[in-house]
Steps between C-alpha positions, in 0.01 A plus 500: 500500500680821397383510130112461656548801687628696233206372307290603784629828486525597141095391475441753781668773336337422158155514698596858635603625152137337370286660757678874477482463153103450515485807820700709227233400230207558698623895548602516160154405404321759735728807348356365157181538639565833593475429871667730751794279650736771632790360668395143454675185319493169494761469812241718734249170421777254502678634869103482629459901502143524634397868385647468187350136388136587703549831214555278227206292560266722558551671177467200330149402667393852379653466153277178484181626662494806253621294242153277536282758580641656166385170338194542634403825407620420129280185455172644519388311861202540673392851632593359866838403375553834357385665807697328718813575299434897523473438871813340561709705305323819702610306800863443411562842351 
């Protein structure tokens, strides 16, 4: 009975280590993309910190939605497409 708790509680510590080490990755991966994460790290997203993971994810949907209208505008699309590109960029900035 003893040796299955200790079992139970070594897994949840592993499982802790795991999921801070992906938090830590996630905000080492938004510095590399040059993203403005002052004051954040993997912890902040880890403890639940609100402000700080709602900043980290919103970067990233705007990394991605430039990063396809980027696409866009390099593979020749369709005057609409185009258009619609130069719109929502004049919207964001």
């Amino acid at each position: 009975m003893q040796q299955l708790n200790l079992c139970e509680n070594v897994r949840s510590v592993m499982t802790v280590v795991h999921v801070s080490e992906n938090c830590n990755y996630a905000v080492e991966l938004g510095k590399q993309c040059k993203f403005s994460l002052v004051g954040i790290a993997g912890k902040d997203i880890y403890d639940g910190n609100e402000t700080l993971t709602l900043g980290m994810v919103c970067r990233s949907m705007q990394f991605c939605i430039l990063l396809a209208l980027w696409c866009i505008l390099t593979l020749h699309c369709t005057v609409s497409s185009v258009t619609f590109a130069v719109w929502f960029l004049s919207e964001i900035f």
